[in-house]
C-alpha positions as CSV (number, residue, x, y, z in Angstrom):
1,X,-6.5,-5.6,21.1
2,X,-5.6,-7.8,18.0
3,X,-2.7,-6.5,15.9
4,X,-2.3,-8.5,12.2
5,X,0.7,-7.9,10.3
6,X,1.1,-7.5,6.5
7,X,4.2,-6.5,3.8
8,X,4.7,-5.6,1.0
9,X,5.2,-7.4,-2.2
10,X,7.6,-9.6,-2.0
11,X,8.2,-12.9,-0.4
12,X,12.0,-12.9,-0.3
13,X,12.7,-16.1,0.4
14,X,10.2,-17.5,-2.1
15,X,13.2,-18.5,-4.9
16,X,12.5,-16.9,-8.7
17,X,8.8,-15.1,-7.3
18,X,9.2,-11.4,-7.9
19,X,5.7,-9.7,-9.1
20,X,7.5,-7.3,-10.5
21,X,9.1,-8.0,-13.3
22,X,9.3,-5.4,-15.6
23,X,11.4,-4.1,-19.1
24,X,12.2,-0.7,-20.0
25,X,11.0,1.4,-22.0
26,X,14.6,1.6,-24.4
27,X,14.5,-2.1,-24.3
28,X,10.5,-2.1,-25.4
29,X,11.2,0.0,-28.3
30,X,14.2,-2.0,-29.4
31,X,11.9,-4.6,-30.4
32,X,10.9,-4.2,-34.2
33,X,8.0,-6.0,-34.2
34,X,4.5,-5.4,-32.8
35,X,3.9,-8.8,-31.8
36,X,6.7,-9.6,-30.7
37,X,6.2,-6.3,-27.8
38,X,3.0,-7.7,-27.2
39,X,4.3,-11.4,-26.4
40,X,7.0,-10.0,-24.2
41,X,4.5,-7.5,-21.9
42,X,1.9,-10.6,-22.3
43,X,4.9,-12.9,-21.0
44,X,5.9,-10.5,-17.7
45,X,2.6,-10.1,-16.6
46,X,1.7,-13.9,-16.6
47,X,4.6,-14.3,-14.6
48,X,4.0,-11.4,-12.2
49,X,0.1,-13.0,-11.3
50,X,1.2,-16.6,-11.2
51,X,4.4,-15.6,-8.6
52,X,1.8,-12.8,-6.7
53,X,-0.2,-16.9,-6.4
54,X,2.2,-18.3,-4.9
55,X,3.1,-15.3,-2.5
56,X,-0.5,-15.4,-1.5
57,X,-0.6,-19.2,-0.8
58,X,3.0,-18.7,1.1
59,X,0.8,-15.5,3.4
60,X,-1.8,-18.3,4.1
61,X,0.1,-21.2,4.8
62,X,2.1,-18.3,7.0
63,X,-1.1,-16.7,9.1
64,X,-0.2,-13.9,7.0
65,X,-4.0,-12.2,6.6
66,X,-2.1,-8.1,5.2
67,X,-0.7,-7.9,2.0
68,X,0.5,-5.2,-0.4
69,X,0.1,-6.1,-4.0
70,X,2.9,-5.0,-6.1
71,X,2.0,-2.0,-8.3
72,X,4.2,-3.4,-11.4
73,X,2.2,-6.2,-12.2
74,X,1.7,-5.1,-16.1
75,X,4.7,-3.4,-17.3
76,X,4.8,-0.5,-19.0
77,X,1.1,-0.2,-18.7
78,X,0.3,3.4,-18.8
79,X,2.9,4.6,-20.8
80,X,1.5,6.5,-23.6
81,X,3.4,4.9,-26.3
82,X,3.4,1.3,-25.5
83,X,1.0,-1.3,-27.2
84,X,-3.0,-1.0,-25.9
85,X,-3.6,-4.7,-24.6
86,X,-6.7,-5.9,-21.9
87,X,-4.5,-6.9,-19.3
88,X,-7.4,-8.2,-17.1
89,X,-9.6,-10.3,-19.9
90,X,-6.1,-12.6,-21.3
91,X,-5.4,-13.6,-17.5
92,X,-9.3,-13.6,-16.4
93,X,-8.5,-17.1,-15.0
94,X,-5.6,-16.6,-13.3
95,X,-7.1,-13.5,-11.5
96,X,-10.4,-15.5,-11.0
97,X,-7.8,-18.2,-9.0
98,X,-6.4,-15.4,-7.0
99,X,-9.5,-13.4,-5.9
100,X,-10.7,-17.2,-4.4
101,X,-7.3,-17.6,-2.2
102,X,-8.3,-13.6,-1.1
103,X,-11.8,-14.3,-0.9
104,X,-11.6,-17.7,0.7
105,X,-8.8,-16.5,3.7
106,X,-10.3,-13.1,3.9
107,X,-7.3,-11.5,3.4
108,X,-6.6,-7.5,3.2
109,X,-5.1,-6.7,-0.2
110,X,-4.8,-3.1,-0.6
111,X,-2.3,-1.1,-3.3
112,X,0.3,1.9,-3.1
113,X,0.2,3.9,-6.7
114,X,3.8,5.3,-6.8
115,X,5.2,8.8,-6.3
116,X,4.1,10.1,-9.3
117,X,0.1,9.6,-8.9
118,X,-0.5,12.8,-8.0
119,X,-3.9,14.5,-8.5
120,X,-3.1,17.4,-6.3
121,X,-0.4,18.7,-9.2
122,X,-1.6,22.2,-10.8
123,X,-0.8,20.8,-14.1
124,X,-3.5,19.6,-15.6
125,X,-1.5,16.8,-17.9
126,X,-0.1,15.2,-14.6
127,X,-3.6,15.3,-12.7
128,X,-4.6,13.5,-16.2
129,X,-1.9,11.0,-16.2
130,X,-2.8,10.4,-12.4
131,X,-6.3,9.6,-13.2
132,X,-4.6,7.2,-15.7
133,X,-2.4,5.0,-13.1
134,X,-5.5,4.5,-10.5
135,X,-7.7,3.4,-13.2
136,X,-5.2,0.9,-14.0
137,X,-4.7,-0.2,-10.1
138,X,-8.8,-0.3,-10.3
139,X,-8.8,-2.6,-13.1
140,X,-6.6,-5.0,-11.5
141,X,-8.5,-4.9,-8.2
142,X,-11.8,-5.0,-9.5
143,X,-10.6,-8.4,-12.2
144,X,-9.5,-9.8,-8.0
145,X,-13.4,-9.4,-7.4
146,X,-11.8,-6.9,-4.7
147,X,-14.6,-4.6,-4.2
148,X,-14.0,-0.3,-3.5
149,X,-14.6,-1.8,0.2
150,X,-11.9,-4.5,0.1
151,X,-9.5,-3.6,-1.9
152,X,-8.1,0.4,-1.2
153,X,-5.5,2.5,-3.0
154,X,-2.8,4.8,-0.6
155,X,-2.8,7.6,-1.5
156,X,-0.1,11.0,-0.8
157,X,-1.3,14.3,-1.2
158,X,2.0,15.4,-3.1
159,X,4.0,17.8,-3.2
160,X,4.1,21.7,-1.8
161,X,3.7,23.2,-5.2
162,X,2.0,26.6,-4.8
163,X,1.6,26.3,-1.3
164,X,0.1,23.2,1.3
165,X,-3.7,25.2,1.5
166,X,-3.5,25.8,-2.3
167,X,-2.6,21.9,-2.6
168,X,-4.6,20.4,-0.2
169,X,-7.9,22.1,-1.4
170,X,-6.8,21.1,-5.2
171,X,-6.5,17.6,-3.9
172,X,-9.9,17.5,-2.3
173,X,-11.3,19.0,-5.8
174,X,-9.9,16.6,-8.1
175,X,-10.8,13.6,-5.9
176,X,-14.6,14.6,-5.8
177,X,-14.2,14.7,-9.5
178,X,-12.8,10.8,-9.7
179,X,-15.3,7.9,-11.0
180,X,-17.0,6.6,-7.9
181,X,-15.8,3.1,-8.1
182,X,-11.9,5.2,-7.8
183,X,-12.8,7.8,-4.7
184,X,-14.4,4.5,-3.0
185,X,-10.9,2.7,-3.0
186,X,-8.7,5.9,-1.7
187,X,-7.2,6.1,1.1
188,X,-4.9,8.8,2.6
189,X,-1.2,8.4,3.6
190,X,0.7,10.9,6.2
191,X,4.3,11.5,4.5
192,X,7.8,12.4,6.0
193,X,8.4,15.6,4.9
194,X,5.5,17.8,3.7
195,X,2.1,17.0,5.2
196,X,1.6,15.4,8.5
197,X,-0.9,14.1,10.3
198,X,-3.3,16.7,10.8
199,X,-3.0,18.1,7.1
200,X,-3.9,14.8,6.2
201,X,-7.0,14.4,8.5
202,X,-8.0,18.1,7.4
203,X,-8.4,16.4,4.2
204,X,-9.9,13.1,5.4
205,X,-12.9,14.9,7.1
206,X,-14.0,17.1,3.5
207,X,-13.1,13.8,1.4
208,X,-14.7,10.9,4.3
209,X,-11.9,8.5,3.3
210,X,-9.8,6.8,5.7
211,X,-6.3,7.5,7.1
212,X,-3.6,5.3,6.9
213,X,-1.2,6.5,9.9
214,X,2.9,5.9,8.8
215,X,4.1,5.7,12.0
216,X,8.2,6.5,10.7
217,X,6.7,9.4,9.2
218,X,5.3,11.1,11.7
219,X,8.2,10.7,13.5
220,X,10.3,12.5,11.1
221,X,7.6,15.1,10.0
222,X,5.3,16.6,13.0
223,X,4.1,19.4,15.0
224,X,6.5,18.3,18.1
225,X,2.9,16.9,19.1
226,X,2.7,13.1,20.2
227,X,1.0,10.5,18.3
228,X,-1.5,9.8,21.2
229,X,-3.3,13.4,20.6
230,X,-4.0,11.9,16.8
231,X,-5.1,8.3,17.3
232,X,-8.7,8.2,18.3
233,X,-9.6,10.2,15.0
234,X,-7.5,8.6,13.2
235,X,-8.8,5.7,14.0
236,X,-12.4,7.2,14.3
237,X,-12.0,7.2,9.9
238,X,-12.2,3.7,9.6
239,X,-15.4,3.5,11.1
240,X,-17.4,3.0,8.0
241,X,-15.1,0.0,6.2
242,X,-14.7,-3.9,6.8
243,X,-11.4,-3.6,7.9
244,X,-10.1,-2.2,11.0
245,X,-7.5,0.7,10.6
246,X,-4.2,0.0,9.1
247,X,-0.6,1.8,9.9
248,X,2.3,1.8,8.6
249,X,5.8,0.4,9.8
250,X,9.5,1.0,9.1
251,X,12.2,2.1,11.2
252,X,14.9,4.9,11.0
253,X,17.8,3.4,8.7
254,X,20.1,5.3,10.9
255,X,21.0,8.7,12.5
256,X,22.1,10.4,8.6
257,X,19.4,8.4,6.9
258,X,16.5,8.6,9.2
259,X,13.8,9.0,6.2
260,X,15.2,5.9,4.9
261,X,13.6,2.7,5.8
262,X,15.8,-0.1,8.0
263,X,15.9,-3.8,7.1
264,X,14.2,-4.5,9.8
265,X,11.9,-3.4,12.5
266,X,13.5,-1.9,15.7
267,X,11.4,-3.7,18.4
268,X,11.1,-0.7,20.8
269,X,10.4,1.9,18.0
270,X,7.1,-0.6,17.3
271,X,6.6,-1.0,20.9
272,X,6.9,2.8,22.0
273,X,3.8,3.4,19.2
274,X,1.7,-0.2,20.4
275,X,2.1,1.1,24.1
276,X,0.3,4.4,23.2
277,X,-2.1,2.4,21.0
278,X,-3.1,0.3,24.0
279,X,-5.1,3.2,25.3
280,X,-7.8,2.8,23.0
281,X,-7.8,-1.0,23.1
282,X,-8.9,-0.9,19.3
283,X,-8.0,-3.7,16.8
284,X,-5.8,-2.6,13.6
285,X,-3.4,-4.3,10.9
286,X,0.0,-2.8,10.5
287,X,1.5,-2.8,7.0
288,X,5.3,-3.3,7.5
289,X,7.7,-1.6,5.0
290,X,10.9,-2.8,5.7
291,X,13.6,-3.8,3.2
292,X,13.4,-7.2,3.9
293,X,9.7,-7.5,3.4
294,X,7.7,-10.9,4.7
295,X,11.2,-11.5,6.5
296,X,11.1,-8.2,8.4
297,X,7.7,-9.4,9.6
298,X,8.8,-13.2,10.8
299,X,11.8,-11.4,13.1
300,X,9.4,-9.2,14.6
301,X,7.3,-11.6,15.6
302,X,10.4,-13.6,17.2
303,X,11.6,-10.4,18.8
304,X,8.2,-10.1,20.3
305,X,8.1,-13.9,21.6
306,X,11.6,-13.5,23.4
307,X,10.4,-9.8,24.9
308,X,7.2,-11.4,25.9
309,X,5.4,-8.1,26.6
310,X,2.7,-9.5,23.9
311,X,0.4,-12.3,23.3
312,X,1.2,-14.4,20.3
313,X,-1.8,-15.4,18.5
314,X,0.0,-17.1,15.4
315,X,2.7,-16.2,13.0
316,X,1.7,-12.7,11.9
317,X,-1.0,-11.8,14.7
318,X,-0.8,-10.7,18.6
319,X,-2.6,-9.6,21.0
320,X,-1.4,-6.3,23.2
């Protein structure tokens, strides 16, 4: 079975690339003058699409074929009192120069809305606000030519609220109320405290959208059941998309901090999961979330050439 590996955002050793760039709010409002706000947010973002560019070329020239786009692209973009701008038709160039690099190296792009996307809240103004931040992640996918198909949102179900059966059904509600072009792009993320795997694949089979399995998650939150007894369905939610199923990586940070995510990737924490995985001899990409981002990835791969339990296909792909 073929395993690619992706990160996240950033290159770190690419020097002055972040795609992230940002200014705050306090510092936003500081500013005096409306055009002035505008050229600054106008600034960051060019910035943050020419350095996500270059990240992409680094990924190909790497063998690098999984990649998370960073979700602060456009600062400040859904606050509710910051300057309306079209953030997709100023740069329509620049994102028509990226979707070719994607399009071209058929790479996986995908996005992770942060901890506050949550369309399983009972209050109606954060469900709103939700709805808000994916349309935004939408935009910018769909000005990447990445179609509902190629390019997917991860999604949590949030938090306990009035209860997990209370929350889960409100999530399944409110996504079957999202534009199609939205529901098409979710996907659905196990997390490390509240809802585990079978919570979320109770909600994958009344929604039909994919699973994403976080390995380090399941390890901290679970059912004292093994990952084995989950993977075949798991997988089994994939079979309708281009891609094959994607997991998540991290490790344990240590003993006291063991929902926080290492540096690196322990090699026998991946290989304990890749060894169960082999059962089912079925090709997936794994999405590492380490610290140290694209670096995290490059050590792995060396810890798996001087373990040589793997094939090494090329810089960011084996074969197990």
């Amino acid at each position: 079975m073929l395993i690619r590996f992706g990160y996240v955002a950033m290159a770190i050793d690419l020097k002055n690339c972040s795609p992230s760039k940002t200014m705050t709010y306090t510092n936003y409002e500081k500013m005096k003058d409306s055009e002035v706000k505008l050229y600054k947010l106008k600034k960051i973002t060019k910035e943050n699409l020419i350095n996500t560019k270059r990240i992409l070329l680094y990924n190909v020239a790497s063998d690098i074929k999984v990649y998370r786009l960073s979700s602060r692209l456009v600062p400040l973009v859904t606050h509710s009192d910051v300057i309306d701008w079209d953030y997709t038709k100023e740069f329509q160039e620049i994102y028509k120069s990226i979707s070719k690099i994607i399009n071209d190296n058929k790479l996986r792009v995908s996005m992770h809305p942060d901890h506050f996307t949550i369309i399983s809240s009972p209050k109606d103004n954060v469900v709103e606000k939700s709805i808000e931040i994916l349309e935004y992640h939408n935009n910018i996918m769909s000005s990447m030519d990445l179609s509902p198909q190629d390019g997917k949102l991860v999604l949590h179900i949030g938090g306990k609220y009035d209860g997990k059966e209370k929350t889960k059904k409100r999530f399944v509600e409110n996504f079957l109320k999202l534009p199609e072009d939205i529901k098409s792009r979710i996907i659905v993320e196990n997390d490390d405290k509240i809802y585990d795997v079978e919570d979320v694949l109770e909600v994958c089979r009344e929604t039909k959208v994919p699973m994403v399995l976080d390995i380090h998650h399941h390890w901290c939150n679970n059912r004292d059941k093994p990952i084995g007894e989950y993977l075949e369905e798991i997988f089994n939610t994939w079979k309708s998309q281009p891609f094959p199923p994607k997991v998540h990586l991290s490790s344990p940070k240590d003993e006291k901090n063991f929902r926080a995510h290492h540096d690196y990737i322990d090699y026998f924490f991946f290989k304990e999961f890749i060894d169960k995985a082999k059962n089912l001899n079925q090709d997936f990409d794994i999405m590492i979330e380490a610290k140290k981002k694209n670096l995290a990835l490059v050590k792995l791969i060396e810890d798996i050439k001087k373990q040589q339990d793997y094939q090494i296909i090329n810089n960011a792909t084996i074969k197990a």
